[in-house]
N, CA, C and O atoms as a Maestro MAE file, in Angstrom:
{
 s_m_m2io_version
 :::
 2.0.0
}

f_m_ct {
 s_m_title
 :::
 protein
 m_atom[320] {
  # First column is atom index #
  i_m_mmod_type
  r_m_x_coord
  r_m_y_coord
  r_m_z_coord
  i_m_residue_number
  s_m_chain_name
  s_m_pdb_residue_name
  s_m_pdb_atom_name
  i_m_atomic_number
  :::
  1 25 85.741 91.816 81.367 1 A "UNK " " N  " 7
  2 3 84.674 91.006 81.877 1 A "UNK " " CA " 6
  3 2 83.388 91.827 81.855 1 A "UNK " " C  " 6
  4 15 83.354 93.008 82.201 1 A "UNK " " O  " 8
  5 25 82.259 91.083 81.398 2 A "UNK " " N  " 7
  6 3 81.328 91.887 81.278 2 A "UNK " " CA " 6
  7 2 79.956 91.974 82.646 2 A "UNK " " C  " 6
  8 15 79.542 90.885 83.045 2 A "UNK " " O  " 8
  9 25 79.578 92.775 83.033 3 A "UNK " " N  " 7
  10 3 78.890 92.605 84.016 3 A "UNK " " CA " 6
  11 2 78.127 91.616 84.503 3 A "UNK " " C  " 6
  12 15 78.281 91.259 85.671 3 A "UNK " " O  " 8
  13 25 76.885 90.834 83.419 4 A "UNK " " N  " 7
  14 3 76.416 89.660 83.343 4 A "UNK " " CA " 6
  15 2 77.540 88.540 83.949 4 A "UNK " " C  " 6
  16 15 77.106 87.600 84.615 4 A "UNK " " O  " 8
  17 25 78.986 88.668 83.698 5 A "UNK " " N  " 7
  18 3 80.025 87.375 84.103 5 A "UNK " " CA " 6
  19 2 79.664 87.896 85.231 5 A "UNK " " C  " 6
  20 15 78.544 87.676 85.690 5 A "UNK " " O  " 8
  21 25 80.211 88.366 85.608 6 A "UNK " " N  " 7
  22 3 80.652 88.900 87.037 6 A "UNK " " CA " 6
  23 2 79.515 88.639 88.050 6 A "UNK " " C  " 6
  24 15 79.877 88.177 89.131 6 A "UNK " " O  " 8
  25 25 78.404 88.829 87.897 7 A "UNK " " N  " 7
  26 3 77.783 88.769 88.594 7 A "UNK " " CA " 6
  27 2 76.914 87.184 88.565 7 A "UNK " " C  " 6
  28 15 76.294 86.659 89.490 7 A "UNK " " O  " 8
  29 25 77.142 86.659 87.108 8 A "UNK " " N  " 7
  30 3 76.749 84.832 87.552 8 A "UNK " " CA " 6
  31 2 78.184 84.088 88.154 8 A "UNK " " C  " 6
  32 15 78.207 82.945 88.611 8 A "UNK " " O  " 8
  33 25 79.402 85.023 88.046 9 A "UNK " " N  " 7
  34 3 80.642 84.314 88.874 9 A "UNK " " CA " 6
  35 2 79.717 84.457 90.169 9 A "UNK " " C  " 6
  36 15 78.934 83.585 90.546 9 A "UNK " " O  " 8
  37 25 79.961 85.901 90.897 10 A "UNK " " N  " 7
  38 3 79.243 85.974 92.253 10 A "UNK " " CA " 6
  39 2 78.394 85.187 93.152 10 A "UNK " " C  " 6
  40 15 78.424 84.797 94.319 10 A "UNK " " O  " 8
  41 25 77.345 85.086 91.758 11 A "UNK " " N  " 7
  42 3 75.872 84.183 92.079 11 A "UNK " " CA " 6
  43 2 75.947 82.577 92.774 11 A "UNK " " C  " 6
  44 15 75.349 81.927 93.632 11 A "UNK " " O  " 8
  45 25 77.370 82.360 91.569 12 A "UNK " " N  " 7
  46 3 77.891 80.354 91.869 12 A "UNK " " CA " 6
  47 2 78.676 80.472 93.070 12 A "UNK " " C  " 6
  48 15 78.846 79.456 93.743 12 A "UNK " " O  " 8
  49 25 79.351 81.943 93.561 13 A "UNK " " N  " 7
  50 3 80.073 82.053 94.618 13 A "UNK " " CA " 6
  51 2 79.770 81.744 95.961 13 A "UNK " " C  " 6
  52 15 80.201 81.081 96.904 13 A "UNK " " O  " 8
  53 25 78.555 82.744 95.555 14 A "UNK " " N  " 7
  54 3 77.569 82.670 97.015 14 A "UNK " " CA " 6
  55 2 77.280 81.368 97.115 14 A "UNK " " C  " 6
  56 15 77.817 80.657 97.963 14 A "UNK " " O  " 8
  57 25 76.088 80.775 95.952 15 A "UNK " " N  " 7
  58 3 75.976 79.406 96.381 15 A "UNK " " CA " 6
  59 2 76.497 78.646 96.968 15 A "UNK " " C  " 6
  60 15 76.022 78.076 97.950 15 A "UNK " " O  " 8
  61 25 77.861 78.428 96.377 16 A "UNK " " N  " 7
  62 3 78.485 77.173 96.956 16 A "UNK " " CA " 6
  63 2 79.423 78.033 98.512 16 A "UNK " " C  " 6
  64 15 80.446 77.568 99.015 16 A "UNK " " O  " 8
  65 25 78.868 79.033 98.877 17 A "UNK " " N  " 7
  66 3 79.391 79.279 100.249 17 A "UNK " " CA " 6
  67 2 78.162 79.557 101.326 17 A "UNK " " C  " 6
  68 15 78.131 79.814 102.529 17 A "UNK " " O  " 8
  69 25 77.154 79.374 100.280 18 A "UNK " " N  " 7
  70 3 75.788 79.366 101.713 18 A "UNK " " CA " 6
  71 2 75.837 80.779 102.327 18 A "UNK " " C  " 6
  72 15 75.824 80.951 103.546 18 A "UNK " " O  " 8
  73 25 75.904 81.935 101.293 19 A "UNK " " N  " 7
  74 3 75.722 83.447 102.040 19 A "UNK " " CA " 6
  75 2 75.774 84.454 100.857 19 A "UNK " " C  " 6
  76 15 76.758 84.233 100.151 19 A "UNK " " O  " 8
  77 25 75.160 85.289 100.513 20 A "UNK " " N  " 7
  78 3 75.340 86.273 99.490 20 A "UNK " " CA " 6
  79 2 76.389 87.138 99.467 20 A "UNK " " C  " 6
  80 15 76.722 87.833 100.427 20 A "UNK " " O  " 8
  81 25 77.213 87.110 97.821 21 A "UNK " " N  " 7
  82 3 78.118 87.569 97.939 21 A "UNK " " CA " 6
  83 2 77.972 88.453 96.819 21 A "UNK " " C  " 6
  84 15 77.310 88.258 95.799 21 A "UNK " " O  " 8
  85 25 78.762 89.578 97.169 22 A "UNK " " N  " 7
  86 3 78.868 91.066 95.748 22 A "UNK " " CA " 6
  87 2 79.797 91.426 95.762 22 A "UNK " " C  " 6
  88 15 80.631 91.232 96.646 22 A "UNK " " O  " 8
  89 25 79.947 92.181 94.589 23 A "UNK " " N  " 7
  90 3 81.511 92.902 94.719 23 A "UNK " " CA " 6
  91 2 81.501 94.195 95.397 23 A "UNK " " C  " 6
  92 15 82.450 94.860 94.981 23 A "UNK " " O  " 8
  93 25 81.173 94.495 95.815 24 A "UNK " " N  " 7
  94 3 80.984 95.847 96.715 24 A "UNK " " CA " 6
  95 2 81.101 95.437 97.476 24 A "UNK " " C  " 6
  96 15 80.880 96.354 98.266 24 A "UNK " " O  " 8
  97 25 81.490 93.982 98.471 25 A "UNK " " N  " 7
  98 3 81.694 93.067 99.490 25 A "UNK " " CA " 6
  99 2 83.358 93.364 99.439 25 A "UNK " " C  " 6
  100 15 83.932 93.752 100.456 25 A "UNK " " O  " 8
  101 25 83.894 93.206 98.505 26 A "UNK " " N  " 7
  102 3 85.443 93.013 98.069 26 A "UNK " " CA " 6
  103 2 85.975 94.167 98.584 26 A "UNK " " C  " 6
  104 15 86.665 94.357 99.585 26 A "UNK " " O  " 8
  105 25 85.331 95.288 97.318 27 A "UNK " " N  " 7
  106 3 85.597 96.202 98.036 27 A "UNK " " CA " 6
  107 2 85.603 97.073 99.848 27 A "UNK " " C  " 6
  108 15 86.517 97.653 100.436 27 A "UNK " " O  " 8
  109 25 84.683 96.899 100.110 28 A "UNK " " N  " 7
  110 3 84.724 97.166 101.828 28 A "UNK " " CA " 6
  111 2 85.567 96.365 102.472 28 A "UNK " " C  " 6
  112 15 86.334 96.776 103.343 28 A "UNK " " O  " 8
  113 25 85.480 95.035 102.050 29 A "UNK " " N  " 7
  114 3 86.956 94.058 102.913 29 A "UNK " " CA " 6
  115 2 88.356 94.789 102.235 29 A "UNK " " C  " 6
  116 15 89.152 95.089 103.126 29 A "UNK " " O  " 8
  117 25 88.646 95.004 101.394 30 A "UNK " " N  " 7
  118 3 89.649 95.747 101.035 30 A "UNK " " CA " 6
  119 2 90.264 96.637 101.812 30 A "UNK " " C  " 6
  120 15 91.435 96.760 102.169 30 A "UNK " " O  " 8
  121 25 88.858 97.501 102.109 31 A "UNK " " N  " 7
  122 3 89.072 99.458 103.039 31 A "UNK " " CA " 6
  123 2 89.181 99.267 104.350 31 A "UNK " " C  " 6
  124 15 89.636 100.112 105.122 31 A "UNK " " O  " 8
  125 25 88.730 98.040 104.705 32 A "UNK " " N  " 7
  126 3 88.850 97.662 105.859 32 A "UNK " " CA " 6
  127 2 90.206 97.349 106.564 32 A "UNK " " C  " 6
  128 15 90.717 97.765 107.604 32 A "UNK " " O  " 8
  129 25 90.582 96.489 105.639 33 A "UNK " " N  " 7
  130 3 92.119 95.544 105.538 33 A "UNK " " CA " 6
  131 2 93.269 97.016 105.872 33 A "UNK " " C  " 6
  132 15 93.868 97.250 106.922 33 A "UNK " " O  " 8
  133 25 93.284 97.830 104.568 34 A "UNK " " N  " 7
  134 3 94.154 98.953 104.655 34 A "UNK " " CA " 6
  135 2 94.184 99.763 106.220 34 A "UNK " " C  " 6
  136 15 94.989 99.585 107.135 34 A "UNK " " O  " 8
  137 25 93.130 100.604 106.168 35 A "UNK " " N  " 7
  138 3 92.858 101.309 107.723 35 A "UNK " " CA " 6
  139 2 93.602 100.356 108.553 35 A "UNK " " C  " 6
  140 15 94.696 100.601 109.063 35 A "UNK " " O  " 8
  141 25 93.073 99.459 108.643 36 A "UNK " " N  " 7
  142 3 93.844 98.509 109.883 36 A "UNK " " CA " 6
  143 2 95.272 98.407 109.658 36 A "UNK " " C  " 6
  144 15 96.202 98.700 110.410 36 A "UNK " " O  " 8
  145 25 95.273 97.995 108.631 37 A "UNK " " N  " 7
  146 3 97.078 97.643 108.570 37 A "UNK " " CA " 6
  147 2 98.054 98.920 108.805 37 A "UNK " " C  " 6
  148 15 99.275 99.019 108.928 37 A "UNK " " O  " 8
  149 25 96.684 100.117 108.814 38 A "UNK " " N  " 7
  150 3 97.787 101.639 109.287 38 A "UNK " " CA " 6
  151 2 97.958 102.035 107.707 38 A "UNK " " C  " 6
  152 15 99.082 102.529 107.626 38 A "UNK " " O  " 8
  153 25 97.531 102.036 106.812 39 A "UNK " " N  " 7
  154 3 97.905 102.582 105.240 39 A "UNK " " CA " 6
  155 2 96.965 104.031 105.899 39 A "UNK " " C  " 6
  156 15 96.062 103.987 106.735 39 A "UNK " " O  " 8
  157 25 97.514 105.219 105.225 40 A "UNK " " N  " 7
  158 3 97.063 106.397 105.749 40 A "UNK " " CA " 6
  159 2 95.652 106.512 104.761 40 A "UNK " " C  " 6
  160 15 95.575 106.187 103.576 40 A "UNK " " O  " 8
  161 25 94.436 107.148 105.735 41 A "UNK " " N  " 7
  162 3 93.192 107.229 105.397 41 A "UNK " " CA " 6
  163 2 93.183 108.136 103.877 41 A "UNK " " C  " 6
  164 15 92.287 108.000 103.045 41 A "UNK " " O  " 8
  165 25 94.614 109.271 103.675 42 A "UNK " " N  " 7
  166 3 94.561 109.552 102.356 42 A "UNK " " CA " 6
  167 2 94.814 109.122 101.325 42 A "UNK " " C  " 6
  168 15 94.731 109.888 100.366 42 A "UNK " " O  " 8
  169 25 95.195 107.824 101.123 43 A "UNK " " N  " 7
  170 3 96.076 106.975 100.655 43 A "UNK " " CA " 6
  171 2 94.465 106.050 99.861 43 A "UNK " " C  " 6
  172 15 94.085 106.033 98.691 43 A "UNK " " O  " 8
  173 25 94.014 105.553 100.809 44 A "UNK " " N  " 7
  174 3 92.945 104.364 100.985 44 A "UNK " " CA " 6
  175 2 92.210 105.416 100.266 44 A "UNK " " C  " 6
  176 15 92.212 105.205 99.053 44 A "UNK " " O  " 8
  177 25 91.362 106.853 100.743 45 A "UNK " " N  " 7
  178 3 90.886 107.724 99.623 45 A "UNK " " CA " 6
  179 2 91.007 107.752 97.845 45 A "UNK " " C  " 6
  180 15 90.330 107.544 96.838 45 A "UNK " " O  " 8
  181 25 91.959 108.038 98.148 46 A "UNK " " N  " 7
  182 3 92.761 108.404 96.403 46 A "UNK " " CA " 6
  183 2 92.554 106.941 95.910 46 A "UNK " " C  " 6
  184 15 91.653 106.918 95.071 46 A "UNK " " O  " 8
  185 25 93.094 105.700 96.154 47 A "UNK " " N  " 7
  186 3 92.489 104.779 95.726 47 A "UNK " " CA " 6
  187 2 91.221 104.105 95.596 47 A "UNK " " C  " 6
  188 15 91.060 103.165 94.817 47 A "UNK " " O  " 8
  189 25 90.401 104.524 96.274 48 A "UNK " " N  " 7
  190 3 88.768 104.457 95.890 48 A "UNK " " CA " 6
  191 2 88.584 105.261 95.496 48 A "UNK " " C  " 6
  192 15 87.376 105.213 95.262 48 A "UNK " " O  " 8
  193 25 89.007 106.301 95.125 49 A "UNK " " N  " 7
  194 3 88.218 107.198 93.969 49 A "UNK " " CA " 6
  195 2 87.515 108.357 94.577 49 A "UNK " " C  " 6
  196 15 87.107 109.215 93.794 49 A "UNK " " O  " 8
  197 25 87.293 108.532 95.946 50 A "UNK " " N  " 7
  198 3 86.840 108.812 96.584 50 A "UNK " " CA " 6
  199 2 87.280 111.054 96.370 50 A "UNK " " C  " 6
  200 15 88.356 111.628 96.204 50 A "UNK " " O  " 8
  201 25 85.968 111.559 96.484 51 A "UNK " " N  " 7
  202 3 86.462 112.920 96.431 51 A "UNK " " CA " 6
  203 2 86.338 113.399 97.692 51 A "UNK " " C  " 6
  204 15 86.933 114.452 97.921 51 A "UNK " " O  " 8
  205 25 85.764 112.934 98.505 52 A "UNK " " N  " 7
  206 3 85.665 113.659 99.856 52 A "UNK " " CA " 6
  207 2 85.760 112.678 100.993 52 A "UNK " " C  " 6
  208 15 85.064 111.710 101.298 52 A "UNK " " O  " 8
  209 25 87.046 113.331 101.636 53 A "UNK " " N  " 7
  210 3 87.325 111.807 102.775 53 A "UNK " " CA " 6
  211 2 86.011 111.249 103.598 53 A "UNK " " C  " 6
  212 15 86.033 110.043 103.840 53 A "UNK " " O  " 8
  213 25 85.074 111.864 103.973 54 A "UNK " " N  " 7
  214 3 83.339 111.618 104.509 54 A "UNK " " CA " 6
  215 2 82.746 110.695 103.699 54 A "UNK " " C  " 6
  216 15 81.903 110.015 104.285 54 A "UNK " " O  " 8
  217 25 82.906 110.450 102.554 55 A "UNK " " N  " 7
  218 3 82.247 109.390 101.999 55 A "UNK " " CA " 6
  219 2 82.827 108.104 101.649 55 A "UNK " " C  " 6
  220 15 82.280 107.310 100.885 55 A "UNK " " O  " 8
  221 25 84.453 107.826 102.482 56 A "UNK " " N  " 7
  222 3 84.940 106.878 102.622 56 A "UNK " " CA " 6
  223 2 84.249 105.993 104.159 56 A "UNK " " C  " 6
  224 15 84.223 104.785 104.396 56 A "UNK " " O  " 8
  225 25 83.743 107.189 105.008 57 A "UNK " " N  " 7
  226 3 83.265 106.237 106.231 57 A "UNK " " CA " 6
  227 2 82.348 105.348 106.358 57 A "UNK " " C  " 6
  228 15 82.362 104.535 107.282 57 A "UNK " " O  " 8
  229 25 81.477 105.387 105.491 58 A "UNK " " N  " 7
  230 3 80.497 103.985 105.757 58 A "UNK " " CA " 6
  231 2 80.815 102.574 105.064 58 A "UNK " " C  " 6
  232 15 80.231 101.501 105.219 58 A "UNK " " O  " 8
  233 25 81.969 102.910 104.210 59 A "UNK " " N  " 7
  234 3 82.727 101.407 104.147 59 A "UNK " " CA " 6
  235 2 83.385 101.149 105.347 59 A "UNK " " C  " 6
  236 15 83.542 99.965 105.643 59 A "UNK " " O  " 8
  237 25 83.883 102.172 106.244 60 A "UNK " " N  " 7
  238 3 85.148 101.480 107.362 60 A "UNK " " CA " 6
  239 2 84.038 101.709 108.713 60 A "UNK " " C  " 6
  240 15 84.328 100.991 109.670 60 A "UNK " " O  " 8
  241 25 83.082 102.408 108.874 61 A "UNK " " N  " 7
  242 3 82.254 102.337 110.069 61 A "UNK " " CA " 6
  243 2 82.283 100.853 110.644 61 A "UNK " " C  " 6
  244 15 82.003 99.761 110.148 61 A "UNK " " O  " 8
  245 25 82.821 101.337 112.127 62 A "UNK " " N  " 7
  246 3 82.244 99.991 112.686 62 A "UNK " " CA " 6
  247 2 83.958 99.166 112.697 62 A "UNK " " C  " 6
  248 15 84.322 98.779 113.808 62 A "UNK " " O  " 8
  249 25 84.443 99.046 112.107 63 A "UNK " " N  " 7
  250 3 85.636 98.305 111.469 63 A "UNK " " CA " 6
  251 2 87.108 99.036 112.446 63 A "UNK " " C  " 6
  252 15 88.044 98.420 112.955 63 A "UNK " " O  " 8
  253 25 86.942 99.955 112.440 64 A "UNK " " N  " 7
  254 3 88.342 100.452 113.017 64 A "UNK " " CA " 6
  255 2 87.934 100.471 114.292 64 A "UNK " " C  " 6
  256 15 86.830 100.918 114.601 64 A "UNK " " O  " 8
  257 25 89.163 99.771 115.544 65 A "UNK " " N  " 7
  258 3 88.721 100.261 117.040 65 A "UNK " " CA " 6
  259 2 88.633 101.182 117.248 65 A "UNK " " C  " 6
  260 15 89.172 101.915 116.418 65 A "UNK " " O  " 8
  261 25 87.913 101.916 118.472 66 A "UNK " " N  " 7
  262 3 88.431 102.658 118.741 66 A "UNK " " CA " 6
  263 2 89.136 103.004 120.252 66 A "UNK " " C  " 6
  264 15 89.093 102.266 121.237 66 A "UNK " " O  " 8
  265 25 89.808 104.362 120.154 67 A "UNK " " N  " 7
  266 3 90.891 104.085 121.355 67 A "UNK " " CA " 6
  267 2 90.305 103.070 122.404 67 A "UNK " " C  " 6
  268 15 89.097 102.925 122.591 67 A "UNK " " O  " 8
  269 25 91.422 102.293 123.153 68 A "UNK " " N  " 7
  270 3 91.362 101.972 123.872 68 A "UNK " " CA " 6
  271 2 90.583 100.447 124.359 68 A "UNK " " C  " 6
  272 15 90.326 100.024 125.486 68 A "UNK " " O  " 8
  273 25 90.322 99.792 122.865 69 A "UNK " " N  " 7
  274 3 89.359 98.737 122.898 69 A "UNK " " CA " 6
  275 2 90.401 98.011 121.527 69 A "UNK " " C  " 6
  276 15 91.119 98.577 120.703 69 A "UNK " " O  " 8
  277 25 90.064 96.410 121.764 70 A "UNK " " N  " 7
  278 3 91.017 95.433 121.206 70 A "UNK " " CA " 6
  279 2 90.262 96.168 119.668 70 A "UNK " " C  " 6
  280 15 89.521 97.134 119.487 70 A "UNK " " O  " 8
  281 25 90.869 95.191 118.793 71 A "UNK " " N  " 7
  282 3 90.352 94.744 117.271 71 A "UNK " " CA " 6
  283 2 88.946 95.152 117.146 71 A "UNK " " C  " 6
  284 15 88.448 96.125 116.580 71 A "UNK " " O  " 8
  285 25 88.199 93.772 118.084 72 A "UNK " " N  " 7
  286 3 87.082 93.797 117.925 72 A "UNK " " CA " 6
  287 2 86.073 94.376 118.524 72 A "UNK " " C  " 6
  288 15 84.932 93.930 118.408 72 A "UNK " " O  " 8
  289 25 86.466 95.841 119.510 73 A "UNK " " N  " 7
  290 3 85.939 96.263 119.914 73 A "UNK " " CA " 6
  291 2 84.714 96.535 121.011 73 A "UNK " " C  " 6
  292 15 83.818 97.333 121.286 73 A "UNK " " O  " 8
  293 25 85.519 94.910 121.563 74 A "UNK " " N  " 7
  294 3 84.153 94.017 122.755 74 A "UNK " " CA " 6
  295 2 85.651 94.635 124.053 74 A "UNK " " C  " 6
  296 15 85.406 95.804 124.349 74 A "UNK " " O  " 8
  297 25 86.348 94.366 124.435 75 A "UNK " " N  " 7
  298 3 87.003 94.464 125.435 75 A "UNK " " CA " 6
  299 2 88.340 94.970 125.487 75 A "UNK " " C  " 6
  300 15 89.276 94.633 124.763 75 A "UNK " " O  " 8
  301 25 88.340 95.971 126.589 76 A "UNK " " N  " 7
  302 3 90.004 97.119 126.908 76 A "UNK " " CA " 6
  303 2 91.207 96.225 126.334 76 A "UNK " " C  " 6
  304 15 91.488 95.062 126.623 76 A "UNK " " O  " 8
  305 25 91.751 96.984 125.556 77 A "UNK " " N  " 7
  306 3 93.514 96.441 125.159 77 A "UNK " " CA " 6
  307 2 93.969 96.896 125.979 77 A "UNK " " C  " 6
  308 15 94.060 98.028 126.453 77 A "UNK " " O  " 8
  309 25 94.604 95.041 126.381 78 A "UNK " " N  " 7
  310 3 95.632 95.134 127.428 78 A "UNK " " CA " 6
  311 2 97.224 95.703 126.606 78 A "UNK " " C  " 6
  312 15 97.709 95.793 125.478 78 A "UNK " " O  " 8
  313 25 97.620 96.019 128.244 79 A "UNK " " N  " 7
  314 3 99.389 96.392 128.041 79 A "UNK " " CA " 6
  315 2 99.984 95.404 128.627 79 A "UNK " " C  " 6
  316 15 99.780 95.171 129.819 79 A "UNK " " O  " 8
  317 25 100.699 94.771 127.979 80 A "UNK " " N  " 7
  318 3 101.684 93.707 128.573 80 A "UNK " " CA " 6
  319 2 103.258 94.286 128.471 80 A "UNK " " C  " 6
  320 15 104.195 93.603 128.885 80 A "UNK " " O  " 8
  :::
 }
 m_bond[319] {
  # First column is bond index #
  i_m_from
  i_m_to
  i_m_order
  :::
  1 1 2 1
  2 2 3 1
  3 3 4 2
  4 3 5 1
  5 5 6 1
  6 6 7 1
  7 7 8 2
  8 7 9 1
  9 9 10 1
  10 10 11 1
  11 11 12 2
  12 11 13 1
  13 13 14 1
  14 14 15 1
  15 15 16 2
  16 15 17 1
  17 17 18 1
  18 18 19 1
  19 19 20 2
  20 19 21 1
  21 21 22 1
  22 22 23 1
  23 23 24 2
  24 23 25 1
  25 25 26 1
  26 26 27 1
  27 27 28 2
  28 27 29 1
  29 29 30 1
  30 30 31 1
  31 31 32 2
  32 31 33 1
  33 33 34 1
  34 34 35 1
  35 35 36 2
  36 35 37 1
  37 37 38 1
  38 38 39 1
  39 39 40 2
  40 39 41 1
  41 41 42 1
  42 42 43 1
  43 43 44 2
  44 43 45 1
  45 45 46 1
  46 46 47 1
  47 47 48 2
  48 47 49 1
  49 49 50 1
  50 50 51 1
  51 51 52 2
  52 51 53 1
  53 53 54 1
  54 54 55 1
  55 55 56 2
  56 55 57 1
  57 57 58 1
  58 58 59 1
  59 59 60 2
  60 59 61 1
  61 61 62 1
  62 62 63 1
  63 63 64 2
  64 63 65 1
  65 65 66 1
  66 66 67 1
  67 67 68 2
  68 67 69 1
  69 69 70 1
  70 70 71 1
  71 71 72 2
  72 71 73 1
  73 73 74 1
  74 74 75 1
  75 75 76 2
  76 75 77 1
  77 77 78 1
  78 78 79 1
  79 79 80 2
  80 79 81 1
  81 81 82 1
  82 82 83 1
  83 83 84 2
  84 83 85 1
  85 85 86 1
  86 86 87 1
  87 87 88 2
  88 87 89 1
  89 89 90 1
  90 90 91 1
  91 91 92 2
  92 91 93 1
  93 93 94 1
  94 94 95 1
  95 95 96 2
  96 95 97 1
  97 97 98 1
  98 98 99 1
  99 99 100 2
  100 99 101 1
  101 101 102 1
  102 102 103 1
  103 103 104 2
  104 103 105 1
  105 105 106 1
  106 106 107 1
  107 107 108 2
  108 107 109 1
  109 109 110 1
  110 110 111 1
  111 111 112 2
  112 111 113 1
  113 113 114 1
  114 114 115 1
  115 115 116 2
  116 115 117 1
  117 117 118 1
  118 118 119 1
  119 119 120 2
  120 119 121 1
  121 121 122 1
  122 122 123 1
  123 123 124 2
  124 123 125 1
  125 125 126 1
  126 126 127 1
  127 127 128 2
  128 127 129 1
  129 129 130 1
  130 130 131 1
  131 131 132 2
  132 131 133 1
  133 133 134 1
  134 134 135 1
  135 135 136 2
  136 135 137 1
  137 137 138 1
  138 138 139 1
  139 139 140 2
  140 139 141 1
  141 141 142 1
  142 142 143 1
  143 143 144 2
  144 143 145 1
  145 145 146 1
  146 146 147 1
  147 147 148 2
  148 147 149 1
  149 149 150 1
  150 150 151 1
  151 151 152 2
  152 151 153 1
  153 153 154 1
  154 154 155 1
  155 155 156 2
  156 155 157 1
  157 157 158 1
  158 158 159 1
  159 159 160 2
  160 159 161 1
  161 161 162 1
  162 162 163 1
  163 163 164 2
  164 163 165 1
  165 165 166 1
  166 166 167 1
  167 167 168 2
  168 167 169 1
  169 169 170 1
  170 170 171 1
  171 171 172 2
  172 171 173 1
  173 173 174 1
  174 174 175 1
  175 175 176 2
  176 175 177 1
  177 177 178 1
  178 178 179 1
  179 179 180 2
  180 179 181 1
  181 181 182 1
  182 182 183 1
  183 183 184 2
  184 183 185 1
  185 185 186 1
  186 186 187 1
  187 187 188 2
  188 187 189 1
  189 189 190 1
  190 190 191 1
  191 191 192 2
  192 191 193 1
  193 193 194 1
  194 194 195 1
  195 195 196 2
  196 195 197 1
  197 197 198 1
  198 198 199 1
  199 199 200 2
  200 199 201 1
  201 201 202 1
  202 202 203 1
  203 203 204 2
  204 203 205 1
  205 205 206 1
  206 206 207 1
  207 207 208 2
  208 207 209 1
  209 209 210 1
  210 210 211 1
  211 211 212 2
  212 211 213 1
  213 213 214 1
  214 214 215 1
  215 215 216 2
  216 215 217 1
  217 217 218 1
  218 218 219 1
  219 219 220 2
  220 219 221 1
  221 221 222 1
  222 222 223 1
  223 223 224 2
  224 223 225 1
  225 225 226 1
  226 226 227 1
  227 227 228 2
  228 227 229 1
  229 229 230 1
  230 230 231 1
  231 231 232 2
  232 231 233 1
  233 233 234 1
  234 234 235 1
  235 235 236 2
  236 235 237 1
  237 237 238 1
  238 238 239 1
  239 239 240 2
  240 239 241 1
  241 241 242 1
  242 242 243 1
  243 243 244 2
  244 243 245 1
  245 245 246 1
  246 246 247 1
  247 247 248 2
  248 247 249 1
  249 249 250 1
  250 250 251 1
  251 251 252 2
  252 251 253 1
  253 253 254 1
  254 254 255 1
  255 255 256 2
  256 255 257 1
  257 257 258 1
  258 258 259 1
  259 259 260 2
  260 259 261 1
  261 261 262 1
  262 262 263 1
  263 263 264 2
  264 263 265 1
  265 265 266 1
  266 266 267 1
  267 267 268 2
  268 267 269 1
  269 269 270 1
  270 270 271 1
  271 271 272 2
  272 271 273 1
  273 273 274 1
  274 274 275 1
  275 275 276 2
  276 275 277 1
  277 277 278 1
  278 278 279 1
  279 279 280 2
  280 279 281 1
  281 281 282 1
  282 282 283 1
  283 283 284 2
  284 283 285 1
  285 285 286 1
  286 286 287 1
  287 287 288 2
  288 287 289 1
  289 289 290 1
  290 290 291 1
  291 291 292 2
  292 291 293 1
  293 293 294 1
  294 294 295 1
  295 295 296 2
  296 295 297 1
  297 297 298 1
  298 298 299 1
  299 299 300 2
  300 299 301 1
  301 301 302 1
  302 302 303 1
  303 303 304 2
  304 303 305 1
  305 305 306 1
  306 306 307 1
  307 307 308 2
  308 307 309 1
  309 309 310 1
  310 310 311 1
  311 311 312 2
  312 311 313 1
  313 313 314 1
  314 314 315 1
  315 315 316 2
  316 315 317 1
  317 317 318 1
  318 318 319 1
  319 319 320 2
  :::
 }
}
């Protein structure tokens, strides 16, 4: 596929969803998806291509809880 496709696919994408869409979108929902599901951060590395685990964080910033706060990072995970 040649870049020109790809990016008038994108273009009709966005349109008909009322929000701009890229593939560098795909990708970050991707890095996102993994981390969460627990796939190990070296793992998610090596598959982006990535040479230095530091420049995997500003795709997952923001995205992973942290301790002690649900998913979304608004309120304490409960223990039931």
């Amino acid at each position: 596929m040649t870049y020109s496709a790809v990016k008038d696919m994108f273009d009709r994408l966005a349109a008909a969803a009322g929000f701009a869409a890229r593939p560098q979108m795909l990708r970050h929902s991707g890095t996102t998806r993994w981390v969460r599901s627990g796939v190990d951060r070296d793992v998610v590395q090596t598959l982006l291509g990535h040479v230095s685990a530091g420049s995997m964080n500003p795709q997952v910033a923001g995205s992973i809880p942290a301790e002690g706060t649900s998913k979304m990072g608004t309120e304490p995970a409960r223990c039931e």
